[in-house]
C-alpha positions as CSV (number, residue, x, y, z in Angstrom):
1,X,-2.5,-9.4,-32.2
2,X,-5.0,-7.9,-29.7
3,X,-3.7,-7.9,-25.6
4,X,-5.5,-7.7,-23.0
5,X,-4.5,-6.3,-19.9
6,X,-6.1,-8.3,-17.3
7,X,-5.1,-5.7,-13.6
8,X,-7.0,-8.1,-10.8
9,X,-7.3,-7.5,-7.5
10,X,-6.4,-11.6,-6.5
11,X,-6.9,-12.6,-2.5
12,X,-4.0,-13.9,-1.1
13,X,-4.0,-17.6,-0.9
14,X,-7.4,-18.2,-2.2
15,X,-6.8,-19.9,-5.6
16,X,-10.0,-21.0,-6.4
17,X,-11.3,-17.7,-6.5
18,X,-8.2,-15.8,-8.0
19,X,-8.7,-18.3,-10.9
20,X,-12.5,-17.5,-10.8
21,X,-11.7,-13.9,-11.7
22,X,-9.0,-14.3,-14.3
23,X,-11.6,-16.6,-15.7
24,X,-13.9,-13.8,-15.9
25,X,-11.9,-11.6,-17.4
26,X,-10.3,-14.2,-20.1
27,X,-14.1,-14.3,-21.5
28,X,-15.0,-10.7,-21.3
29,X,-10.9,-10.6,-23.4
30,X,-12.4,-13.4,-26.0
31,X,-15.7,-11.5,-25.9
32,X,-13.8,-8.4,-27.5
33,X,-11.7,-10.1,-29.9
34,X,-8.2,-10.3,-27.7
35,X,-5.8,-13.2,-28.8
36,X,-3.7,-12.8,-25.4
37,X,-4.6,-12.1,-21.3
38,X,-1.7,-11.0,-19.6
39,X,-2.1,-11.3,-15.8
40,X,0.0,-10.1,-13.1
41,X,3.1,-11.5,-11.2
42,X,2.1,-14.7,-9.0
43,X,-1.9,-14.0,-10.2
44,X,-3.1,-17.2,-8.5
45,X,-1.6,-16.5,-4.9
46,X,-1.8,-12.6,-4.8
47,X,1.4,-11.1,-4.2
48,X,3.1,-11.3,-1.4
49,X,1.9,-14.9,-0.5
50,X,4.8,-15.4,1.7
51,X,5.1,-19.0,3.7
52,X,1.6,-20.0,2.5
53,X,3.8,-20.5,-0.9
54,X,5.5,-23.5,1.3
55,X,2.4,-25.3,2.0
56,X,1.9,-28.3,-0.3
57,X,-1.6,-28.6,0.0
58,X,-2.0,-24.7,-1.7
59,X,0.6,-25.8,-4.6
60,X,-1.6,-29.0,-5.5
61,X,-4.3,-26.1,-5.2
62,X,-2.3,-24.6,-7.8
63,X,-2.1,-27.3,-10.7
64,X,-5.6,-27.4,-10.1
65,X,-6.7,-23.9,-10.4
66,X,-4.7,-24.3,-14.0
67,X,-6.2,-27.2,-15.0
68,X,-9.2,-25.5,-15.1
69,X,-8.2,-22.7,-16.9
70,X,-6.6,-24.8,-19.6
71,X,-10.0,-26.6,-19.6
72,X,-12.4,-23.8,-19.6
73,X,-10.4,-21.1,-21.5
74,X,-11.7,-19.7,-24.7
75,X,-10.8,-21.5,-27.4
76,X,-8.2,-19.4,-29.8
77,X,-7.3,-17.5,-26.8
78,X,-4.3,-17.1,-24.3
79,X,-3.4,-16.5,-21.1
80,X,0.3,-15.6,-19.7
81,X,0.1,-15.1,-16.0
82,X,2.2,-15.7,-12.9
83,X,2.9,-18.8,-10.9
84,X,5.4,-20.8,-8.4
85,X,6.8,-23.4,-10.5
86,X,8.4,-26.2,-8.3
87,X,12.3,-26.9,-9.0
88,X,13.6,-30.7,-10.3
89,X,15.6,-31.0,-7.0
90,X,14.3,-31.0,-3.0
91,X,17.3,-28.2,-2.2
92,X,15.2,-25.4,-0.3
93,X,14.3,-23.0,-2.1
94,X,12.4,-25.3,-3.8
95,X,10.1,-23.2,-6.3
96,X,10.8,-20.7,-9.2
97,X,9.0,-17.4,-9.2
98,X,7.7,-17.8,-13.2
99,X,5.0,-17.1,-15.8
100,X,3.1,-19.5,-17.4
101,X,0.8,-20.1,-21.0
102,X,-2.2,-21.3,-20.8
103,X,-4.1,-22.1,-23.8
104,X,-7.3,-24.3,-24.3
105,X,-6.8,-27.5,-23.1
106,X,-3.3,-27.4,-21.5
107,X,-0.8,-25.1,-19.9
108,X,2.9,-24.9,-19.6
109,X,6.1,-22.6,-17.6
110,X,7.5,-20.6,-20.1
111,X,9.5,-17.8,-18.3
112,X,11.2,-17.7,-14.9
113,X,12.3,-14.5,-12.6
114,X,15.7,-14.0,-12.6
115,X,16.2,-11.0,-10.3
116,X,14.7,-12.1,-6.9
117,X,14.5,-8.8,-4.6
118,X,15.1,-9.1,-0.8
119,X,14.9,-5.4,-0.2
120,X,12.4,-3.6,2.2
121,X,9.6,-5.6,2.1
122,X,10.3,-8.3,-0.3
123,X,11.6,-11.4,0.8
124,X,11.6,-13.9,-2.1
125,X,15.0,-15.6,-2.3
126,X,13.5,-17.0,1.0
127,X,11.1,-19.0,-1.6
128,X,12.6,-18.8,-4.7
129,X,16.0,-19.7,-7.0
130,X,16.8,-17.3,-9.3
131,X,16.3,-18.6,-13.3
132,X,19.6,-17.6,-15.4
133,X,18.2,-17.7,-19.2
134,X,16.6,-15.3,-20.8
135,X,12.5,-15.8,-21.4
136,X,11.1,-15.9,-24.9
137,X,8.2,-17.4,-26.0
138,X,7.0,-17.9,-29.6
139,X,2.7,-17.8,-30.3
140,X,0.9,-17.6,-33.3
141,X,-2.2,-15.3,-33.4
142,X,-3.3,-13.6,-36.5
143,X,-1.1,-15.3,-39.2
144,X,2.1,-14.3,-37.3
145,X,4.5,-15.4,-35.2
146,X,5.1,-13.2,-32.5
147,X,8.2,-13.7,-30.2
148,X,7.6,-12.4,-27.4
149,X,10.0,-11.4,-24.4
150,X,8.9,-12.2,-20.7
151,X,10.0,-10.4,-17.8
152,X,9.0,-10.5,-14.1
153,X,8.3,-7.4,-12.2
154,X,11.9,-6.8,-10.8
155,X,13.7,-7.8,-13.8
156,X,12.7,-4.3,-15.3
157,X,13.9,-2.6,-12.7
158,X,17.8,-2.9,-14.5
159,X,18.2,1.3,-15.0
160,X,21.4,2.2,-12.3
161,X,20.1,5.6,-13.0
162,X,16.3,4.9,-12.6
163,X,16.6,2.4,-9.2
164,X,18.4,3.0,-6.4
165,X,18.5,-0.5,-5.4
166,X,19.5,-2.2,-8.7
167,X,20.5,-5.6,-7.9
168,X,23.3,-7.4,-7.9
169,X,23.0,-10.0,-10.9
170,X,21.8,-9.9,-14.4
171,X,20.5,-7.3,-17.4
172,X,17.6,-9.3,-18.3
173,X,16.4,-6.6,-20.5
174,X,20.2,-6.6,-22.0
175,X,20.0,-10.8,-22.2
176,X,16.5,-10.1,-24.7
177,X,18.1,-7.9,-27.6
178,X,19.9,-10.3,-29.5
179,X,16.7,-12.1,-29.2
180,X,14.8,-9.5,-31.3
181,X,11.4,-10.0,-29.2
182,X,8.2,-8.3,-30.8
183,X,6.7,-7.4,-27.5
184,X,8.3,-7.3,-24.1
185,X,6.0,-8.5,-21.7
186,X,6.3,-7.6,-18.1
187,X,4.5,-9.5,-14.8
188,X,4.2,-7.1,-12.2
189,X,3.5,-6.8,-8.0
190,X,4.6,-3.6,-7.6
191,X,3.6,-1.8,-4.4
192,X,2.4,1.9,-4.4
193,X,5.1,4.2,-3.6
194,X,4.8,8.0,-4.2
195,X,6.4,8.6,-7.6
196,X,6.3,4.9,-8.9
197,X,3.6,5.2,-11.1
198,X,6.0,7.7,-13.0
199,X,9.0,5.5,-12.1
200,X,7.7,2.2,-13.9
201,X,7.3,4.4,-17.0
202,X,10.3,5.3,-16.9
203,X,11.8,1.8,-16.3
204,X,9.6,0.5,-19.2
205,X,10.6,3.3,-21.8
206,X,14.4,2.9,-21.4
207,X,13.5,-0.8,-21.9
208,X,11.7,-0.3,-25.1
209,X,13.9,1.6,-26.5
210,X,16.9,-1.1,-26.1
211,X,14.8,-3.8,-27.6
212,X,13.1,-1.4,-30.3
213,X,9.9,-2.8,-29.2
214,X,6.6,-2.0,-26.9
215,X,6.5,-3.3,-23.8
216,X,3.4,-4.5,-21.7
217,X,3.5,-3.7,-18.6
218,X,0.6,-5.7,-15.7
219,X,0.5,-4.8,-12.1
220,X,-1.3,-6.2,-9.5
221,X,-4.3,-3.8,-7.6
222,X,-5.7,-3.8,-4.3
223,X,-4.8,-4.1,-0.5
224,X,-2.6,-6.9,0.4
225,X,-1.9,-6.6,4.5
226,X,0.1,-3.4,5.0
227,X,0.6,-3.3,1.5
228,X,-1.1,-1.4,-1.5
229,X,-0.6,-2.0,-5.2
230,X,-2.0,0.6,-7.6
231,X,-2.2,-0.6,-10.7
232,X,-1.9,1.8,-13.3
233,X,-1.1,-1.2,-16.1
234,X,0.1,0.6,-18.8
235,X,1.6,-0.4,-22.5
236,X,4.3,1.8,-24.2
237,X,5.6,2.5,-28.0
238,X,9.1,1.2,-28.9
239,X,10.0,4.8,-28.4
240,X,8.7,4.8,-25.1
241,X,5.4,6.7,-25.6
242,X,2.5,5.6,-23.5
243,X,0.3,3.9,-26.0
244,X,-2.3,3.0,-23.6
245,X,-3.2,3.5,-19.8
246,X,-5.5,1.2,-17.5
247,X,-6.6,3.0,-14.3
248,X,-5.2,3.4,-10.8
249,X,-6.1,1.9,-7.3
250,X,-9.0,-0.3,-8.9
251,X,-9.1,-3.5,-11.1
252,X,-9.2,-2.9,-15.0
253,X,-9.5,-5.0,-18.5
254,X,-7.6,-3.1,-21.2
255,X,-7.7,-4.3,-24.7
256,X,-4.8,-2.8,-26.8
257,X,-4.0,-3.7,-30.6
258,X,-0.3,-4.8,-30.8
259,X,-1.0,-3.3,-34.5
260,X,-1.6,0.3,-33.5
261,X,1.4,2.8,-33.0
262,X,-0.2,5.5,-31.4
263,X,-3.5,6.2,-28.9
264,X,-6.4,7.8,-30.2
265,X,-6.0,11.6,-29.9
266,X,-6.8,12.6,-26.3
267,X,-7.2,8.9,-24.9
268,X,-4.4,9.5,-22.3
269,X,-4.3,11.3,-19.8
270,X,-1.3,12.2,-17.5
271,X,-0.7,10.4,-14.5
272,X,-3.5,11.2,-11.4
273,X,-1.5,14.4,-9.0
274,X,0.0,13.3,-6.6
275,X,-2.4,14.1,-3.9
276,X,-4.7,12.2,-5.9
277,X,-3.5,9.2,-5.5
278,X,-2.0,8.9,-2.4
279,X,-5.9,9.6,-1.4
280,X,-6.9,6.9,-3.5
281,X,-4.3,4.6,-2.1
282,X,-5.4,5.1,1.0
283,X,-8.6,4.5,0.8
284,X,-8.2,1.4,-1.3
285,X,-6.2,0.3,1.6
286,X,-8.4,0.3,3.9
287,X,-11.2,-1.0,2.0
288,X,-9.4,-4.0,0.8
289,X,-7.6,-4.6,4.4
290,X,-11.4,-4.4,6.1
291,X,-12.9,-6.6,2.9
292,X,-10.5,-9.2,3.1
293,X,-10.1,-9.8,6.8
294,X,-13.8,-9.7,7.2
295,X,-15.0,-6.4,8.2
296,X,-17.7,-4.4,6.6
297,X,-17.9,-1.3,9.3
298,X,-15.3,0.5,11.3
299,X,-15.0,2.5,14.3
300,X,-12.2,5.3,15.4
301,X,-11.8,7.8,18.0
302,X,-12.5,11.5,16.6
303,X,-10.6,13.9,18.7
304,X,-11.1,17.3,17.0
305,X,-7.2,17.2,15.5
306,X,-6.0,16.5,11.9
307,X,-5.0,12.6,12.4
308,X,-8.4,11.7,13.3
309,X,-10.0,14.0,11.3
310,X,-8.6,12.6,7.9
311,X,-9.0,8.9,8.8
312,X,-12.3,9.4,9.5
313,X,-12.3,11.1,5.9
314,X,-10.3,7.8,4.2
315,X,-12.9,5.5,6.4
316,X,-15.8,7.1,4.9
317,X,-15.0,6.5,1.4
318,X,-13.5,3.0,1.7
319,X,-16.7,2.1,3.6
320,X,-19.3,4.4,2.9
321,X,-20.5,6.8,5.8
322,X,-23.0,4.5,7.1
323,X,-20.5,2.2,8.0
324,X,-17.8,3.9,10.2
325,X,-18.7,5.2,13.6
326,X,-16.5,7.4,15.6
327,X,-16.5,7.9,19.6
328,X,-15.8,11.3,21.4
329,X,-14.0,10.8,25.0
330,X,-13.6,14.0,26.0
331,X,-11.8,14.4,29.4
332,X,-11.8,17.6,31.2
333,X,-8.7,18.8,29.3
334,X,-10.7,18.4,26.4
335,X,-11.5,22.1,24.4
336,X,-15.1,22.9,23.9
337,X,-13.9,23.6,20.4
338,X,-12.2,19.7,19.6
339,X,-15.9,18.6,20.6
340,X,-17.7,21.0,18.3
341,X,-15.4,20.4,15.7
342,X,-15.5,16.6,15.6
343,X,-19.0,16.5,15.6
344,X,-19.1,18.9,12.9
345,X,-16.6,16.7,10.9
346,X,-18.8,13.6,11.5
347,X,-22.1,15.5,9.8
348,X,-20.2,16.8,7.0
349,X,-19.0,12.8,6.5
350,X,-22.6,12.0,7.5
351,X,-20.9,9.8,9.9
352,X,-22.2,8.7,13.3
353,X,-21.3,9.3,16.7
354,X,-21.2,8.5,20.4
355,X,-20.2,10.6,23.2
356,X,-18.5,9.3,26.2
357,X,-16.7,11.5,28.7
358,X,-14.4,9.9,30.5
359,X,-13.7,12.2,33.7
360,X,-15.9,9.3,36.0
361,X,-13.3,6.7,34.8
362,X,-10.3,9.1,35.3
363,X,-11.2,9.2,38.8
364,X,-11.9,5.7,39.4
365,X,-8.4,5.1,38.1
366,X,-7.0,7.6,40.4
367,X,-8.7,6.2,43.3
368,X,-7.7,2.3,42.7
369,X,-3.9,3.6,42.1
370,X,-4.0,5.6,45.0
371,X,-2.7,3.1,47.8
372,X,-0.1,0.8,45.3
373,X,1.5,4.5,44.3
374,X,1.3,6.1,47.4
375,X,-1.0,9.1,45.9
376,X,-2.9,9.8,42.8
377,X,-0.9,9.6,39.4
378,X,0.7,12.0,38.2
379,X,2.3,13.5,35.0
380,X,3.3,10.6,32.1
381,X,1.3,8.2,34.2
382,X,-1.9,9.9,34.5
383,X,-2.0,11.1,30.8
384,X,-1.4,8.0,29.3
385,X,-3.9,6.3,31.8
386,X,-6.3,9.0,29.8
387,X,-5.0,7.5,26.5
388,X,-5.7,3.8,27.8
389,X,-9.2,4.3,28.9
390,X,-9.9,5.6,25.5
391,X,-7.9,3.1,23.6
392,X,-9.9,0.7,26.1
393,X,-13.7,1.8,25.6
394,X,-12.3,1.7,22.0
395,X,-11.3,-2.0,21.4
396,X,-15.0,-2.9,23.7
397,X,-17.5,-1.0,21.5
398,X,-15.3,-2.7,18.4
399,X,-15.3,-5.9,19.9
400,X,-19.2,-5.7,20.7
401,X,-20.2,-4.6,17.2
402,X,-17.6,-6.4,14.8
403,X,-16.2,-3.4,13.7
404,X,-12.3,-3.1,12.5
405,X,-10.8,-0.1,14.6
406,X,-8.4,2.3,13.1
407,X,-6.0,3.5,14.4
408,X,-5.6,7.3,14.1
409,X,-1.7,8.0,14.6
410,X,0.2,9.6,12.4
411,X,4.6,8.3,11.4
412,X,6.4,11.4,13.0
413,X,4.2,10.3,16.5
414,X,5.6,6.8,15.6
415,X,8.9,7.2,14.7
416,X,9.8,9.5,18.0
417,X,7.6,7.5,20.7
418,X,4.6,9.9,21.2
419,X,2.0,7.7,21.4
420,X,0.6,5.0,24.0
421,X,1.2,1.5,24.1
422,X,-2.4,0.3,24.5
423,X,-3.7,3.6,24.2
424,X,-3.7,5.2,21.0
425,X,-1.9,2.7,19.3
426,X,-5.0,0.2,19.5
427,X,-6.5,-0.7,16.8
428,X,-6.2,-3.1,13.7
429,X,-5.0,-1.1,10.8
430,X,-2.7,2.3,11.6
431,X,-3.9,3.8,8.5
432,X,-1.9,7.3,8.1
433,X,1.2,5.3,10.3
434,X,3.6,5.9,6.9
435,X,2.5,9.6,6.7
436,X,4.6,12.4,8.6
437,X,2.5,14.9,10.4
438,X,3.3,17.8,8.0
439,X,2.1,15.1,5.0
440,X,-1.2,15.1,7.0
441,X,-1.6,18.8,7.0
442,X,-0.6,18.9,3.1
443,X,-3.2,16.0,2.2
444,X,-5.9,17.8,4.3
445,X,-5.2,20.9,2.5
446,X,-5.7,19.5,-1.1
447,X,-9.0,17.1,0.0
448,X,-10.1,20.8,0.8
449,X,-9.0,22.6,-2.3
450,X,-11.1,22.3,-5.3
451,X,-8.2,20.7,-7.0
452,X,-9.3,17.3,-5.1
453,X,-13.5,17.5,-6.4
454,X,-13.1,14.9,-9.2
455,X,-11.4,12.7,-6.5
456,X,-14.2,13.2,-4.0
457,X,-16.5,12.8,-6.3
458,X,-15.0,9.2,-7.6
459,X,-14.3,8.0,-3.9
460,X,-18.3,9.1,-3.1
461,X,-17.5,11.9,-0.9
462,X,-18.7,15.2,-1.0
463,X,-17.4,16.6,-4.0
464,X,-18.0,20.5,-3.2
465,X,-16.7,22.5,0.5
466,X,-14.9,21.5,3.1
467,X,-14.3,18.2,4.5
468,X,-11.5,18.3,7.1
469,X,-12.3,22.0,8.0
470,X,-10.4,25.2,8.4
471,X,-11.2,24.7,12.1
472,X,-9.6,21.0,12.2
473,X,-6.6,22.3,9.8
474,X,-5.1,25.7,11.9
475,X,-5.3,24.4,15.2
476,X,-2.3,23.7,16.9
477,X,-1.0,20.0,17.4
478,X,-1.9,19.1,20.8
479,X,-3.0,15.7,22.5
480,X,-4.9,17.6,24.9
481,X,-3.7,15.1,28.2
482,X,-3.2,18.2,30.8
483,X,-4.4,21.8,30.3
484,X,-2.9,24.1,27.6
485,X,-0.8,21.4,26.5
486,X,1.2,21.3,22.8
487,X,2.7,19.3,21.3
488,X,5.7,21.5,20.9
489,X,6.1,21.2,24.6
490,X,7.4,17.8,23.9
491,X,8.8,17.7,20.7
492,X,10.6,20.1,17.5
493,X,8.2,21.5,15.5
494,X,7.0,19.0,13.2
495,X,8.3,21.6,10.1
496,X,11.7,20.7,11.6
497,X,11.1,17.5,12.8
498,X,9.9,16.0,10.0
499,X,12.8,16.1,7.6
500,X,14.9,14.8,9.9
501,X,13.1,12.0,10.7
502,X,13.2,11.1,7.0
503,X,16.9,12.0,6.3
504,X,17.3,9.1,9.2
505,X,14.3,6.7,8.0
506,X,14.4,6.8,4.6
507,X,17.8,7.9,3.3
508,X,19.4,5.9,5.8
509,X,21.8,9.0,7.2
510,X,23.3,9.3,10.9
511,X,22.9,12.4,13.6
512,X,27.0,12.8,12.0
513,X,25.9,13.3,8.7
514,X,23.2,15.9,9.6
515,X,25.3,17.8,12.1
516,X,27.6,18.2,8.9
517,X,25.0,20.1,7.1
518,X,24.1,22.1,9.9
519,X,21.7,20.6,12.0
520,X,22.0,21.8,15.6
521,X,24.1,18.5,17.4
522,X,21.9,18.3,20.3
523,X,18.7,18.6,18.1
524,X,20.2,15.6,16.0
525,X,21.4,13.5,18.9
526,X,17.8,14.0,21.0
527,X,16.1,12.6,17.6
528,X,18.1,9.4,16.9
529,X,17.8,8.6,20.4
530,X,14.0,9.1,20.2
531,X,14.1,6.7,17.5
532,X,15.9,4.2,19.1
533,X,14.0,4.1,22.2
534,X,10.9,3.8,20.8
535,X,11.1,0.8,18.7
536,X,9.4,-1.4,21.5
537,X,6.6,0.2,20.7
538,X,6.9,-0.1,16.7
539,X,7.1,-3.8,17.2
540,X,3.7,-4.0,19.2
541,X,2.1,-1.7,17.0
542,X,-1.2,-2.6,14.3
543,X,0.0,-2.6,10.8
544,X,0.7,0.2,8.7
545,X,-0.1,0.7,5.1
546,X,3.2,1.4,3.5
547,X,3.6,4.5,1.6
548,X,7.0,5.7,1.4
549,X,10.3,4.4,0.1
550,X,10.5,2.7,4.0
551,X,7.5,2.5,5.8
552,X,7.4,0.5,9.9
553,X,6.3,-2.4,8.9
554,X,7.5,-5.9,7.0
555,X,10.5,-4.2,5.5
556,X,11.8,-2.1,8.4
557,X,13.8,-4.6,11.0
558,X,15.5,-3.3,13.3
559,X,16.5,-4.7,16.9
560,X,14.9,-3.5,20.0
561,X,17.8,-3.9,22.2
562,X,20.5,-2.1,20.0
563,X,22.7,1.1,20.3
């Protein structure tokens, strides 16, 4: 039997057009001999639809969208792909999360999700019952008959070991191995995470080697809303050998031969650096959040420091050059060097510019403010009035040319408060918001290494010098609001900062717990509280694209008014 690997990039809701493109890519299959299509987890909605899945008007969308494929499918061919399946009873939830067949002429449910997570940013036992049989389907291609076992992205995920956040419930790969499947089969949404793509390998070997069988594994690609999924479909041996790879942050047809046992020599290759694709991600998040919610050009504010410098850098390739403009708001703190050095930035990116000082405005601020404060402001207030004026001249020229803004902020500057409400926190998209500062300064590095040229090249930037700039790269943090002003003066280094911030985020510890391995009490204390008192701001703040195991967005929730 001949698979193909169908890794779309589905728009969420739209149904009609989702079905359009696993059409597409059921006769390209057919054109090169495949018997099955295997498409990802929830293929017609995109993953996550969230409460779109409760309107009824989208489900009868649904049956229709299937009708058609059952109608217009290839004869001889098959298609297994996700779907909501509504459940005999009105009891909320009231769907299943489950695969379905589709063959020429008519289509049925043949597998249901048992393990429904409701972790970080997954919410689906708020749609979905959780099936309790195992999923096994028989189909006949070639003169067999193949049994195939069907899983659904989380109900992989059973390795204690392997997932941190195992949940509670059953083994579903366990519940398949006194069914003796020939193929496991899973339906994937998995969001990009650093290390995943190595994880899900991982998750699918140990699998295959409990069932003594390959398993298929189909993941979702493209920007969904804060969320990126990166592909990287991949099929492995019964031993857990890759067999066969699709590729990362872009949509794929793979064809493998469910008769083969081994790739042809060289076909794989290991799994893009890390770097790599992070960048990729990045950029694919962007494109796809600008594509989908209408935008074909962006603007941001260049500055002359690193956060700026490498949006501009992920805006450019998501976009192309001639789409992004940035603006340059010097005020007269501003360093004669942060203007030389964003415009040089914006002609290496081939990127255009406007300059706007905004010293006139400053003082037409200070005058207005004058009689209601009794004086001119002064320290916090006048520097973020500097950071509103620019976050205002910002949103205008946006508004006035259609263009989605970016915001340029970075997660350590999120996480502790040092950013401005309406200021530099405007914006549509906070691109590098799940990336700590000193994660900035190590991506900027490798896009200006030589290591990063085949990357460059593939994203359409410059594959050869620098992009960022050894200017941009070794200058000191600094938002440049009064004179000779650092960052420092206002918070830990970032070298120190920085891990503490994800000892507390992301593995969930307390100032206690670091204070017991030796972090300085007050340090620890004057960082939680930082946290805490900033999360007014989190919640009015654009959406991030999530990159990290917990990222401030969908999945973080956490009260405002809290100790």
């Amino acid at each position: 039997m001949r698979l193909a690997l169908a890794q779309i990039n589905p728009l969420v809701g739209d149904l009609a057009g989702n079905g359009e493109q696993l059409l597409e890519a059921c006769r390209s299959a057919a054109s090169a001999g495949a018997d099955l299509v295997v498409a990802p987890e929830l293929a017609l909605w995109g993953y996550p639809p969230r409460d779109l899945l409760l309107r009824p008007a989208l489900r009868q969308q649904q049956q229709i969208a299937l009708d058609r494929l059952a109608a217009e499918l290839p004869q001889g061919l098959a298609l297994l792909l996700g779907v909501s399946e509504p459940t005999p009873d009105r009891q909320t939830p009231d769907l299943f999360n489950a695969a379905a067949l589709v063959e020429h002429g008519s289509w049925r449910v043949v597998a249901r999700k048992r393990l429904l997570p409701s972790y970080d940013v997954f919410d689906e036992r708020r749609y979905f019952r959780p099936a309790d049989q195992p999923c096994l389907v028989e189909l006949e291609r070639q003169g067999r008959l193949w049994r195939l076992g069907i899983t659904i992205c989380e109900d992989l995920w059973v390795k204690d070991e392997l997932h941190q956040q195992r949940l509670l419930g059953a083994d579903p790969v366990a519940d398949l191995q006194t069914l003796h499947p020939d193929l496991l089969l899973n339906l994937s949404a998995s969001p990009f995470g650093t290390g995943k793509a190595q994880l899900r390998r991982e998750l699918a070997a140990a699998a295959a080697r409990r069932l003594q069988c390959p398993v298929v594994y189909v993941n979702q690609v493209g920007g969904n809303d804060e969320l990126v999924f990166d592909g990287g479909s991949f099929v492995t041996g019964a031993d857990g050998t890759v067999l066969h790879q699709l590729s990362f942050a872009e949509a794929d047809l793979g064809l493998w031969d469910a008769r083969v046992a081994a790739p042809p020599e060289g076909l794989l290759a290991a799994l893009p650096a890390t770097d790599d694709l992070l960048l990729r991600a990045l950029v694919l998040g962007v494109r796809d959040y600008a594509r989908k919610c209408g935008f074909s050009k962006a603007l941001l504010g260049l500055s002359g420091g690193i956060d700026s410098a490498l949006v501009a850098v992920i805006a450019a390739a998501a976009l192309g050059a001639e789409n992004v403009q940035a603006l340059l708001m010097p005020s007269p703190w501003s360093s004669e060097g942060s203007i030389d050095d964003s415009l040089a930035l914006a002609d290496r990116l081939g990127i255009a510019t406007q300059t706007v000082p905004i010293a006139p405005l400053m003082a037409s601020f200070d005058a207005a403010l004058a009689s209601p404060l009794g004086g001119e402001p002064t320290g916090l207030t006048a520097e973020n009035l500097q950071s509103r004026i620019r976050g205002t001249l910002l949103m205008a020229v946006a508004n006035q040319q259609g263009q989605l803004l970016l915001s340029t902020g970075n997660k350590s500057e999120l996480a502790v408060g040092y950013c401005t409400l309406y200021g530099d926190m405007n914006g549509g998209l906070a691109v590098i918001g799940d990336l700590y500062k000193t994660s900035v300064f190590r991506l900027c590095a490798w896009i200006d290494s030589e290591a990063s040229a085949p990357c460059r090249a593939a994203l359409g930037l410059p594959a050869t010098g620098e992009l960022v700039g050894a200017a941009i790269r070794e200058k000191a943090p600094s938002a440049e609001l009064r004179p000779d002003q650092r960052d420092s003066d206002s918070l830990p280094d970032y070298a120190l900062l920085d891990p503490l911030l994800q000892a507390l985020l992301e593995e969930h510890q307390s100032p206690e717990d670091l204070i017991a391995c030796g972090v300085d009490a007050a340090l620890a204390q004057r960082v939680m509280g930082l946290l805490r008192r900033a999360e007014f701001k989190r919640r009015q703040a654009p959406p991030v694209l999530k990159l990290s195991q917990r990222s401030f967005g969908s999945g973080w929730r956490m009260p405002i008014a809290g100790a």
